[in-house]
N, C-alpha and C positions, 0 to 999 in steps of 0.2 A: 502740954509740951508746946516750945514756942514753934513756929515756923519760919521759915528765912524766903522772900521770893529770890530769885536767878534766872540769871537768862544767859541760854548757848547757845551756839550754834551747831546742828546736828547734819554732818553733811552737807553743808553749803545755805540749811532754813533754819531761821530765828525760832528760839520759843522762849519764852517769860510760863516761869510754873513756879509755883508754891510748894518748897519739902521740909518733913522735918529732918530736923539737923543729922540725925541719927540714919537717913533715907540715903543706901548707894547708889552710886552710880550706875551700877547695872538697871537698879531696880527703878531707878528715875527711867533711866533710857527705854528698858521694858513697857512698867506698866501707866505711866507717867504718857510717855511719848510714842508706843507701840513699834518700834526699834527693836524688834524680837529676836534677830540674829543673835547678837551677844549672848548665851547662854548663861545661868549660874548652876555651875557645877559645886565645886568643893566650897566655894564661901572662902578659903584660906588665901587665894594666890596662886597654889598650885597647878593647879590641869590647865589652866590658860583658855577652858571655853569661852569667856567672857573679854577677852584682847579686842580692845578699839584704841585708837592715836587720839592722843589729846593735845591739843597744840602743836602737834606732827610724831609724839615721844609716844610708840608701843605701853600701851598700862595695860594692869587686867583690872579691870572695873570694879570684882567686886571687894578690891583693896581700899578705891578711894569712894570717899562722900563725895555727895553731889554738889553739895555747897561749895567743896574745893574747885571743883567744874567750874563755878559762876564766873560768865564772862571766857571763855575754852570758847575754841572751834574742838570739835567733836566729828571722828570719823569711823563708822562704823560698818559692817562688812555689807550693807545694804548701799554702802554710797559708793563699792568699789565698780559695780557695773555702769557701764553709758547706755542713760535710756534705755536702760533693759535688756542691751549687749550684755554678753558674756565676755570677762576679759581674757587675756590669755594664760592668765595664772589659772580662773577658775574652769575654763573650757580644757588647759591641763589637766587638772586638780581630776575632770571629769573622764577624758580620755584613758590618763596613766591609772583609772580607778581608786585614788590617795583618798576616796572616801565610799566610806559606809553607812553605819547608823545615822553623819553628818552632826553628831552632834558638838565633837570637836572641830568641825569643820572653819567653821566662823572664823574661830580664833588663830587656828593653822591658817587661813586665807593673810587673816590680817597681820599675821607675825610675816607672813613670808614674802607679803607686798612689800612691807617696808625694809625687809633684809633686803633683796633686790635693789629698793630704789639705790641703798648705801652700797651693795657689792654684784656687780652684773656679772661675775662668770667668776663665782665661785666653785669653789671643789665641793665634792660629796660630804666630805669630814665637817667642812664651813656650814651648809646646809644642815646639817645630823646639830651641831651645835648652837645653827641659830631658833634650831625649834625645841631645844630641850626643855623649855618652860610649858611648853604644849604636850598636853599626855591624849595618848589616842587608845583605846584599849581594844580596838576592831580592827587596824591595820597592818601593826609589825611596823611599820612606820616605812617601808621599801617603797610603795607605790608612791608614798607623800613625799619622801624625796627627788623619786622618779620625777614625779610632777614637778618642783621646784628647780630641779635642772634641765626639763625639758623648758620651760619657761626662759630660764636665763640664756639656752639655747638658744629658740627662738628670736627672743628679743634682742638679744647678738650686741647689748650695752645702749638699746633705741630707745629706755626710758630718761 
């Protein structure tokens, strides 16, 4: 099978790697670039554990190939902290308890930074519908909205 090189950027650092064509996006970011946040859960789209911004637009990763990446700025739920600060979505996320197992967590983090950046003080129903592509099967989903409006709370429209 041929190979294709590419090169992203993954959170703000270059890499040039070699996939084949058939190699997703999760699976580049994964085992490729050790980018381990993104999970793969269903493989289909579904559950959303694998949600990173790709050129700023919410994907779930393991929809697209890599190759389609080449040349992306890549944001993934490791690059939402500063030097290792906790933001205030995920020091929510940790407070209001909106996680568990964490295995959706990633993806919930990443869908709900970028609902945020687009809507700072949304209602509950706005929050409930901007995470419907994310399935959590540990939470009931209360705590994870809890978090998300406690966030836009705080942040009081300061992003």
């Amino acid at each position: 099978m041929s190979e294709h090189d590419i090169s992203i950027t993954v959170n703000g650092e270059q890499h040039e790697l070699t996939v084949e064509p058939r190699t997703l996006l999760v699976s580049a970011l994964r085992d490729e670039l050790g980018y381990t946040g993104a999970n793969v859960g269903c493989e289909t789209g579904r559950c959303g554990a694998c949600t990173v911004r790709v050129d700023g637009e919410t994907i779930k990763s393991c929809t697209r190939l890599a190759v389609q990446a080449d040349g992306s700025e890549i944001e993934t739920v490791e690059g939402l902290s500063d030097n290792g600060d906790l933001t205030t979505l995920q020091e929510q996320f940790q407070e209001q308890h909106g996680l568990q197992c964490g295995y959706c967590t990633p993806g919930m983090l990443m869908t709900a930074d970028t609902f945020l950046r687009e809507n700072d003080n949304p209602t509950r129903e706005e929050i409930r519908e901007a995470i419907e592509g994310n399935l959590c099967r540990c939470t009931g989903y209360q705590n994870i909205v809890d978090a998300i409006e406690a966030t836009a709370d705080q942040l009081g429209g300061q992003r």
